[in-house]
N, C-alpha and C positions, 0 to 999 in steps of 0.2 A: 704437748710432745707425743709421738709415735711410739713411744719405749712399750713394751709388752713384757713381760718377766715371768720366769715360773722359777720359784726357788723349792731347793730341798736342802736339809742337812748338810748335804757332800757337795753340793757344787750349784752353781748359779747359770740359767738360759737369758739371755738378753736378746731380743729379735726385735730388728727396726725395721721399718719398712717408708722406703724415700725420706731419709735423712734430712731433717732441719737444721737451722744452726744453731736454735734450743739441745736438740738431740745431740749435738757434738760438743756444744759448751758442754753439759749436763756427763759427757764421758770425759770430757777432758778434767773435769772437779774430780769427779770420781774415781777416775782409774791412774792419772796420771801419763794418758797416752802420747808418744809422739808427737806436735802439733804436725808435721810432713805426714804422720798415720792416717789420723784426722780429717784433715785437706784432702786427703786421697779419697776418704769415703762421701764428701761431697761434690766432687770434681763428677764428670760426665766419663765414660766408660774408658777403664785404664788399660792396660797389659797387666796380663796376670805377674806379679811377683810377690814377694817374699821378705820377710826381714825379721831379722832375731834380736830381742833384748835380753836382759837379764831375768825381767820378770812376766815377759808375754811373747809371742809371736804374732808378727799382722801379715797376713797374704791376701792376696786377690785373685778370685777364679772368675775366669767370665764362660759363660754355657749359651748354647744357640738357643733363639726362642721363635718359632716359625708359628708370622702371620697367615692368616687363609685367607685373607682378602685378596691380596696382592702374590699370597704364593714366593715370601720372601722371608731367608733367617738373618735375622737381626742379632746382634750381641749384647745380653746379660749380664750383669757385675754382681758378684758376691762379694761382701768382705768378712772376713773371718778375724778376729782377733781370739786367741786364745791363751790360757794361763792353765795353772794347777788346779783353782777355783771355781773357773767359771768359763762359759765360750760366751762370746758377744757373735751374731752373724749380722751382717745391715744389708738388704736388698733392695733392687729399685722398683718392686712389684709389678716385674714383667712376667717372672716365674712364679707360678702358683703351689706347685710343688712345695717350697721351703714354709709358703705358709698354711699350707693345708697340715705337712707335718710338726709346724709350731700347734695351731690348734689340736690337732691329736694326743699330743704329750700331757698341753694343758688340760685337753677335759676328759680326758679317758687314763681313770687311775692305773689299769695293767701296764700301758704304755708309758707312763708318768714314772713307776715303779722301774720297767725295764732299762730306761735310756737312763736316769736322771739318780738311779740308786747306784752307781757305778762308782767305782774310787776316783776316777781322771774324769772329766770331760771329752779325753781322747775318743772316749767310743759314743760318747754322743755327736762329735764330731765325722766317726767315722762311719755313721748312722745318717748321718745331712749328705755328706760328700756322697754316698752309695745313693741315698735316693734322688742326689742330684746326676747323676751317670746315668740312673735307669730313665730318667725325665728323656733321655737323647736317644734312647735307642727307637722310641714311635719316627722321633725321624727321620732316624736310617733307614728304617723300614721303608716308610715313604720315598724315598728318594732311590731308593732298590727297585720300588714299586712303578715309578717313572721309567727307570731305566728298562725293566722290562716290557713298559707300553712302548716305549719307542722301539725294542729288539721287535718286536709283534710286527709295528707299522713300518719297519724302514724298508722291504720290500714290495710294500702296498701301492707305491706311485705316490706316496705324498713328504717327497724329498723336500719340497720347499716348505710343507707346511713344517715338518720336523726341526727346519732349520731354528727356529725362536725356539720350540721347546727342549732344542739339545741347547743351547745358549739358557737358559734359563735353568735345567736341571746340573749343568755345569758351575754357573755360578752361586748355585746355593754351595754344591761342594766345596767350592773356593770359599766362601764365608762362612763354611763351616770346618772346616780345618784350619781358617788362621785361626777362628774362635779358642779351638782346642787344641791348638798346637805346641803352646806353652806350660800343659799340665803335667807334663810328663816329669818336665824341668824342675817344677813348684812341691809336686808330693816328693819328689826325692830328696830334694833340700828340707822339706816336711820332715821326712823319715830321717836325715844323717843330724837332725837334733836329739837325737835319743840320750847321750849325755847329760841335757839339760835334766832336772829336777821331776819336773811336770811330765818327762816322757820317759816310756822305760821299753824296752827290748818285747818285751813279748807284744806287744804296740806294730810291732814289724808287720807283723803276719797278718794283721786286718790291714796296713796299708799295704802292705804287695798287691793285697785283690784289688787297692785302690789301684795301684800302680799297674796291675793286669790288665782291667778293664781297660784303664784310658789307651792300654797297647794295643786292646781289641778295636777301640775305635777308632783310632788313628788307623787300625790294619785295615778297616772295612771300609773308612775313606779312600784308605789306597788304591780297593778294588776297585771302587766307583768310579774313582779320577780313573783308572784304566780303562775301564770299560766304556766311559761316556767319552772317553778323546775318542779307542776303537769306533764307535758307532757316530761318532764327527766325520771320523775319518771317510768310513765306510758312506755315509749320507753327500759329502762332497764329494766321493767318488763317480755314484752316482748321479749325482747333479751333473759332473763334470760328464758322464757318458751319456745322459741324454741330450747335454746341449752340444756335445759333437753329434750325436745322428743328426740330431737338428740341422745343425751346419752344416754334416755331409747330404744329409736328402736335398735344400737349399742349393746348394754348390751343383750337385747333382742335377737339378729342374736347370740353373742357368746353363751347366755345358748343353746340354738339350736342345733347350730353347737356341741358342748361340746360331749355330748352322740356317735353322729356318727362319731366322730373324735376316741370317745374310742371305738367303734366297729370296726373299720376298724384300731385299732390299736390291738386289741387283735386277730381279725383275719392275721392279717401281722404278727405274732408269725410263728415260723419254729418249733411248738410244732406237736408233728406226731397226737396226738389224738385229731386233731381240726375236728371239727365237718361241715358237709357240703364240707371243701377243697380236692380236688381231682373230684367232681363229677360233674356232665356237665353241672348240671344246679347251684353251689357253687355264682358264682358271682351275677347272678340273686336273689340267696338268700340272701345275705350278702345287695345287694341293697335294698331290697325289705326290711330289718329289721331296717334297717338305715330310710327310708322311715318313716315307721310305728311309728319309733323312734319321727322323727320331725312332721310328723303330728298330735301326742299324744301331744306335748309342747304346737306346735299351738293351737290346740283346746281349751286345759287346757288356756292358755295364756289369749284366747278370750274369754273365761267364766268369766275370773275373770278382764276381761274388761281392758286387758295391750293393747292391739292392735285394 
């Protein structure tokens, strides 16, 4: 089994990391959990929710976790079971965070003493949930970080290359707000258990910060979703106004061309009474009207401010 434990006097840390079916038999002996609870923390990445019993509550938070390979966030599952006794967390060892902070409690007594000497669990829970918040903000950072290179480059002439990278710094935002868009929901239903036993009112005030932050992140996802449609917008504008000069310069070469294409087609006639053909200097005139032809458009063109 995966089970880790660090116990004290007051209260019990249980932290699993990719759940067998030894590790859910062994909680269902133990604690008496929901078997739907259970099933949940073997199952493959849920919706975060929530649900209250008499003698526990189980929620599920899931947190972004961005690969560097591919330059993609993926979704995390936590599960949290908690009581007056003890917190149970089970993770699927995508996030490093939750176990770098399990090994810290367990092998460094100040920290063992701080979270673990506490009357509730609540604040050792509300010790996981913060250092799982501060795990997200590298990368929003990151992804600020993007949208700045693209604000830099989108004047530079490289509208098409921009185009994949605004589609790509867009849809992490997308997978990253469905990710966390259910948190806000989960800590408040968190919070309005205060009634129960195991939670008490002054509990409030470390979840607000919980419940702050996840507003700040939600808020600074808002920004990015704004900012990165603006600089879509603004990148297909662009696109859109070079491939009109395009068309217009194009459009423009064929009225040109047009006229001396009809003169040197009405001269290529085998009509005997063509005027100039036979004489020595015929082709030089033929050029020479074709000429006069295109530099009448030109002029006229640039008057009227086409070119």
């Amino acid at each position: 089994m995966s089970i880790n434990k660090i116990k004290t006097k007051r209260l019990l840390w249980i932290h699993i990391n990719q759940p067998t079916k030894e590790d859910i038999e062994f909680l269902r002996k133990e604690y008496d959990f929901h078997p739907l609870d259970l099933e949940d923390c073997l199952t493959k990445i849920q919706r975060p929710q929530i649900s209250e019993y008499a003698h526990y509550i189980f929620f599920i938070l899931t947190f972004p976790v961005y690969n560097r390979k591919n330059r993609e966030i993926y979704s995390s599952e936590v599960d949290f079971f908690l009581s007056s006794k003890y917190l149970i967390t089970i993770g699927d060892a995508k996030i490093s965070t939750l176990d770098n902070f399990f090994d810290e409690v367990q092998n460094n007594e100040y920290s063992k003493e701080k979270y673990l000497m506490a009357s509730h669990p609540i604040f050792l829970l509300y010790e996981v949930m913060h250092r799982l918040q501060n795990y997200t903000f590298p990368m929003l950072d990151h992804i600020s970080q993007d949208i700045e290179d693209i604000d830099k480059r989108i004047f530079k002439g490289e509208e098409r290359k921009l185009v994949r990278e605004i589609l790509h710094v867009k849809r992490n935002i997308v997978d990253f707000r469905r990710i966390m868009q259910a948190h806000k929901n989960v800590i408040k239903k968190l919070m309005s258990t205060h009634t129960k036993f195991f939670m008490h009112n002054k509990t409030n005030v470390y979840f607000s910060n919980i419940l702050d932050r996840t507003k700040d992140i939600w808020d600074i996802l808002e920004t990015q979703k704004e900012n990165i449609n603006a600089f879509q917008e603004t990148n297909e504008s662009l696109i859109s106004y070079r491939l009109n000069d395009i068309m217009k310069t194009l459009t423009i070469i064929s009225v040109i061309m047009i006229p001396a294409n009809l003169i040197a087609s009405i001269f290529g006639m085998n009509a005997k009474a063509m005027p100039f053909i036979g004489k020595p200097y015929d082709f030089s005139a033929i050029m020479l009207i074709i000429f006069i032809m295109i530099l009448t458009f030109v002029i006229y063109f640039r008057r009227k401010k086409w070119l």
